[in-house]
C-alpha angles and dihedrals in degrees: 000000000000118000108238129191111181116206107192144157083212122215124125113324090032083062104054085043089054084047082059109046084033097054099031116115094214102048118068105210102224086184154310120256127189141229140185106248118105093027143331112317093232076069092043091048097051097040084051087058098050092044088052095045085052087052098049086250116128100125089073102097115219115214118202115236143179121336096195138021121299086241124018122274127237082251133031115249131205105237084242165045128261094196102057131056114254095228123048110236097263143107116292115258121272091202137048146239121278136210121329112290097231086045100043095041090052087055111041084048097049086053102046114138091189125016120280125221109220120197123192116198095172137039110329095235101120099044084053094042083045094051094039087062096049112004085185086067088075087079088071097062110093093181128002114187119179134203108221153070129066134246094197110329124109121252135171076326147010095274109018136065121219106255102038091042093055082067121009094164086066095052097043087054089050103040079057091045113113093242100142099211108043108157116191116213104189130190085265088076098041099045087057103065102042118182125229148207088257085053091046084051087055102055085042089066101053086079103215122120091247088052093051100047099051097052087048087060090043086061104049083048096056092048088041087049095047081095082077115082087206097050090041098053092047084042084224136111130210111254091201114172101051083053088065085049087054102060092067087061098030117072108195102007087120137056118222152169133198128245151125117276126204129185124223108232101162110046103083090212102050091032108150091021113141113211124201120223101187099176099072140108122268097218084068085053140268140186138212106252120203114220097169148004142223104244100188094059093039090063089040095049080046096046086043101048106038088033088072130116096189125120127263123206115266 
C-alpha cells in the first residue's frame, strides 16, 4: 500500500477525493491536513471529520493548517467563498483535530521509513510552509500531485486557476522545491472528463455511504456549474480533486507532458497563471502536466472504489 498524505481546503469535490484515498485498497491514508481555500480552515477541518467518520475512517487523524498565504498577495482575500456553504451537508464529527498540520507534515516526514505520496487538492500554502521549515523533508516525498493550474482553460480568471491563484507565492516555492516526482493536474484535465447526473445515478445505486454521498455532491456541482453555458449545456459538472487521488491507482487515466512551470506573481491581470516551458533540461527541473483525462475510467475507478463494501482499518 501506498503512503498518502492529503493536503485539502475541503468542500465538495476535496471530500469525494478524501472518500477515495480514504476507501482504496491500494493507498494507506497517513493523514488529512487542512488549508484555508474554499473556505476557513476551522470549515475545511470539520467537513473533513465528518467526511472521514462517513468513511469509517476515524482513525485518520486531520491536522489544521494555515488560514492565509504564505506571503501576502498583491491583493487581500476573504478566507472564503460567498458562493458556497461553509459546512458540507453531513452529520457533525464525532472526533476531533489533531496537531498542527506544518508541524505535524515536517515530522511525519522526518521520520518516514518508506516515501510518502502527498496530494494537494487545495492552495498549496502548508507543503510550502512545511518545506520552508525543513527543505531536507522534500526527500521524503515519493510522488506530489497537485491539483491545480491551467494549460489553456479558463479558471477564477482568465489566466489563473483557483488554487494556484490564492497563493501563487506558494506555488511558485514548491513548484522550485527539489521533490523528484510533482505531477500537475490542471483544470484542462478535469474539465475533460465532466461528471453528470446519469453518473451520479450510478454511484446512488451502489448502495454504500461513499457512494451516496458522492453522487449527492455530484449533484449539488452540476446545479452550481449550470452558470456555465459549457457545463449546462453537457448537464455535467468537473469533479476535479479526486482526479488528482486517482492518478496514484490509475496508471494512464491522464495525459500529460512534461515541462517547467512558473507562476506570475507581479502583473496584476495574469496574477496566479501558470505558465508551461517545455524546452528545458530536466536536471533544472521539470513536472509531469496533465492536459486530459480518461472519463470512462475515472467513473469506473469512482463506482469501483466507493462502491465497496469492504472493510477499512479502525
Amino acid at each position: 500500500m501506498t503512503p498518502v498524505v492529503l493536503d485539502c481546503d475541503t468542500g465538495t469535490d476535496d471530500a469525494v477525493a478524501i472518500l477515495l484515498a480514504a476507501r482504496h485498497p491500494d493507498l494507506d491514508l497517513a493523514g488529512v491536513t487542512t488549508v484555508w481555500g474554499n473556505h476557513d480552515v476551522r470549515h475545511t477541518t470539520d467537513n473533513t471529520l465528518r467526511v472521514l467518520d462517513l468513511a469509517g475512517r476515524g482513525d485518520v487523524g486531520v491536522h489544521p493548517g494555515r488560514n492565509g498565504p504564505v506571503r501576502p498577495r498583491i491583493e487581500s482575500l476573504p478566507s472564503g467563498r460567498a458562493d458556497l456553504p461553509p459546512t458540507l451537508d453531513l452529520p457533525a464529527p464525532s472526533s476531533t483535530a489533531g496537531t498542527e498540520a506544518v508541524e505535524w507534515l515536517v515530522e511525519t516526514l522526518r521520520a518516514a521509513v518508506e516515501q510518502v505520496a502527498v496530494v494537494a487538492t487545495g492552495p498549496l500554502t502548508n507543503i510550502a510552509a512545511a518545506l520552508a521549515a525543513d527543505r531536507r523533508v522534500a526527500g521524503s516525498v515519493r510522488r506530489l500531485v497537485v491539483l491545480g493550474g491551467s494549460h489553456r482553460q479558463a479558471g477564477v480568471t482568465p489566466y489563473a486557476e483557483r488554487n494556484v491563484w490564492c497563493d501563487p507565492e506558494a506555488a511558485a516555492d514548491v513548484f522550485a522545491a527539489p521533490v523528484r516526482d510533482v505531477l500537475l493536474v490542471t483544470m484542462d484535465a478535469t474539465f475533460s472528463a465532466p461528471l453528470t447526473a446519469a453518473d451520479a445515478a450510478r454511484l446512488r445505486s451502489l448502495g454504500t455511504p461513499a457512494a451516496d454521498t458522492a453522487a449527492d455532491l455530484l449533484d449539488a456541482r452540476i446545479a452550481w456549474y449550470r452558470r456555465d453555458p459549457t457545463m449546462a449545456a453537457l448537464g455535467a459538472a468537473p469533479l476535479h480533486d479526486p482526479l488528482a487521488v486517482a492518478a496514484l491507482v490509475a496508471p494512464g487515466l491522464l495525459t500529460t507532458l512534461r515541462a517547467q512551470v512558473r507562476v506570475e506573481r507581479a502583473d496584476p491581470t495574469t496574477y496566479g497563471a501558470t505558465r508551461f516551458a517545455a524546452e528545458v533540461d530536466d536536471a533544472r527541473g521539470r513536472a509531469s502536466v496533465a492536459i486530459r483525462a480518461d472519463r470512462a475510467r475515472y467513473v469506473d475507478l469512482l463506482c469501483a472504489t466507493l462502491g465497496s463494501r469492504a472493510t477499512q482499518p479502525e
